[in-house]
N, C-alpha and C positions, 0 to 999 in steps of 0.2 A: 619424294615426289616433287617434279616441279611442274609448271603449267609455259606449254611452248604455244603463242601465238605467231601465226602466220598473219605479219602485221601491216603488210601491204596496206591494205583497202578494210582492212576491219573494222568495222564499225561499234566493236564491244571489247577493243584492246580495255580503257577505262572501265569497264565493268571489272574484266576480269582480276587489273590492276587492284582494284578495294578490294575483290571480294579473297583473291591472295592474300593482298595485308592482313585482313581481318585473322584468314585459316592460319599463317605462318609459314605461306608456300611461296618459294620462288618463282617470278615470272623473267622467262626467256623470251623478246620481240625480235623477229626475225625479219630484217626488213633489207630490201633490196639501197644499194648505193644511189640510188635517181629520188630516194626518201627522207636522206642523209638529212639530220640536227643536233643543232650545238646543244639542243636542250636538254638539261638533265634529269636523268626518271628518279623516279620516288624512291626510296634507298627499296633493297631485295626485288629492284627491275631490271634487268641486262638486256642490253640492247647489243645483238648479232645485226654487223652489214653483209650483205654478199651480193655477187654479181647481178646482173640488169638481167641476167638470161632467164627463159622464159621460168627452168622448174627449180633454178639456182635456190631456193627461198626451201622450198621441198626436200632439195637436198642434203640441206643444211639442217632442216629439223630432224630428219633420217636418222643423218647420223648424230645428233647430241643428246634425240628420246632414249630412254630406259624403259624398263617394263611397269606397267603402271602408272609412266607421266599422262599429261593432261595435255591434248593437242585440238587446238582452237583452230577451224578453218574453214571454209567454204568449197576447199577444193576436191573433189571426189577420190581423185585418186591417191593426192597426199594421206586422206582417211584413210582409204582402202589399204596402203601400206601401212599407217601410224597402228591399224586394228591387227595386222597380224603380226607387230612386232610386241602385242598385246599394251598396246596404250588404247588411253579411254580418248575417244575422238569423238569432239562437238560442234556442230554450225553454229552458225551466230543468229539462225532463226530460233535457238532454243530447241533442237531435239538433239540427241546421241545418234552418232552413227552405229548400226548394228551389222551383224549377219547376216541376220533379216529384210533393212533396208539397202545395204549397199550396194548388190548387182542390178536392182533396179533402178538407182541415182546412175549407177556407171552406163547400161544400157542405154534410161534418157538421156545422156551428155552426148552416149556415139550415135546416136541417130540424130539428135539437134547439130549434132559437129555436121554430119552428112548430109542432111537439110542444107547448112548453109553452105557448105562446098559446093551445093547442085545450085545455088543461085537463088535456093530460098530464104523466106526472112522465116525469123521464128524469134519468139517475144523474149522479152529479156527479163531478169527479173524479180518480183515484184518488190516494192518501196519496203524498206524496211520500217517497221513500226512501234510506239511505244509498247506496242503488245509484245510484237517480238524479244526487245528489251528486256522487259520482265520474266517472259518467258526462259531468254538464255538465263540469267544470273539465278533463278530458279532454279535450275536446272544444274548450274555451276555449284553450285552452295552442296545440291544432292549429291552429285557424283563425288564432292571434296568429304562429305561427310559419312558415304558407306564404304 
């Protein structure tokens, strides 16, 4: 098992970094070249560059998941593929993607997409919080432990 962050904009890369260390699991960051650093990650961290393109990051974790890895992300539809290639896919608000949640996360995204194509605003959103926080690595700890 290893744990693929889509490391863009995440805001729980560091959670999920300790909470690897601690399990003995690999963490893969997958981040676009416009994020590029000389700095180096905590030994059993690998940092993937790939292209500026919009789903380059996506397609990159596509193809490096296994059945089983652990895919950290915010992006609906990255889930939605990471779920049927049977990887466990988590937000960084602290829930699991399911079968249950995900045509309803995919449905709000294309009508907020279609919203703002017609000229409308539609919120963006909301602040991410220590709750959250807690919430994912909660959450992390569960899924690495069943």
């Amino acid at each position: 098992m290893k744990i693929y962050v889509d490391a863009d904009a995440s805001p729980v890369k560091n959670i999920a970094i300790a909470v690897a260390k601690r399990a003995e699991i690999p963490v893969v960051l997958v981040k676009s070249y416009a994020h590029f650093s000389n700095n180096e990650e905590p030994e059993g961290v690998e940092t993937v560059y790939v292209d500026t393109g919009a789903e380059a990051a996506d397609y990159k974790i596509m193809q490096l998941t296994r059945k089983d890895d652990i895919i950290i992300t915010q992006d609906y539809g990255l889930a939605s593929l990471g779920m049927a290639k049977g990887c466990k896919v988590l937000h960084h608000k602290g829930f699991a993607y399911t079968n249950e949640n995900i045509e309803q996360l995919l449905d709000t995204r294309y009508l907020s997409a279609m919203a703002r194509k017609s000229g409308q605003r539609t919120k963006g959103p909301k602040a991410f919080t220590q709750e959250d926080r807690s919430k994912f690595e909660k959450l992390l700890i569960e899924v690495i432990e069943s």
